[in-house]
C-alpha positions in Angstrom: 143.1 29.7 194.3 145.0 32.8 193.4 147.6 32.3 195.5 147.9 28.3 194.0 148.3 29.9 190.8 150.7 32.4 192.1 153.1 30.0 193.6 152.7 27.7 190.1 154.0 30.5 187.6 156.4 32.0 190.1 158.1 28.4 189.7 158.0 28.2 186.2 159.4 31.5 186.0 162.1 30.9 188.7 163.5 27.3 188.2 165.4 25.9 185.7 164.8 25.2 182.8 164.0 28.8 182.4 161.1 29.7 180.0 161.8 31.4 177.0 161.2 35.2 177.2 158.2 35.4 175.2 156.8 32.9 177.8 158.3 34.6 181.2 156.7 37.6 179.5 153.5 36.0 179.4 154.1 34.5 182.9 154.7 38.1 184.5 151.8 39.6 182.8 149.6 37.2 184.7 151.2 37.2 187.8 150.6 41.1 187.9 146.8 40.5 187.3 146.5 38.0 190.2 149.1 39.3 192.8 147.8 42.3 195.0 151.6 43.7 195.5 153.0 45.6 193.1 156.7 45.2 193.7 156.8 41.3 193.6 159.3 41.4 191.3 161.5 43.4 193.5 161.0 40.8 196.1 162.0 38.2 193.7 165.0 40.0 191.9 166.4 43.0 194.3 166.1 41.3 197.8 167.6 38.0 199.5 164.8 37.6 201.9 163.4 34.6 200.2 166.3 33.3 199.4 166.8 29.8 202.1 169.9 29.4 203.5 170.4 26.3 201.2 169.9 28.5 198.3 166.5 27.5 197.6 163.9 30.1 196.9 160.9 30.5 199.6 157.6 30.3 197.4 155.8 30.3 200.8 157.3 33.3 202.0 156.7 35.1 198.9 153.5 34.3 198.5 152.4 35.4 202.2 154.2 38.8 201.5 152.7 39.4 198.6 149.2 38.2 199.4 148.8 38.5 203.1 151.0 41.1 204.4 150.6 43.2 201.6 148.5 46.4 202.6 147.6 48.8 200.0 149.3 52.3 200.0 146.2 54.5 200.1 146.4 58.2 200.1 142.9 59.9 200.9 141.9 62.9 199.1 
């Protein structure tokens, strides 16, 4: 379910039209409550790896990064 509702905002926030920034506020706030990965954005904004060749962004590949690859840098004490 999270990772429906992850893909969802990522495309509001990502296609055009573009939200407003009040709402792409709104739409990042949620996205870091339900996305394990903290750098997301970074994916999104500072890399090309889910960028298609066709210039479509990959949702999919996002999503598996974030969600499924994603381990959890954990220093024990």
């Amino acid at each position: 379910m999270k990772k429906r509702k992850a893909s969802i905002l990522l495309k509001e926030l990502i296609e055009r039209p573009f939200p407003s920034e009040e709402r792409q506020s709104e739409i990042v706030l949620e996205l870091k409550q339900i996305i394990p990965d903290p750098m997301f954005m970074d994916h999104i904004y500072y890399s090309d790896d889910f960028v298609n060749k066709d210039g479509t962004f990959d949702y999919e590949g996002l999503i598996k990064k974030c969600f499924d690859d994603y381990e959890p840098n954990i220093i024990a004490l």
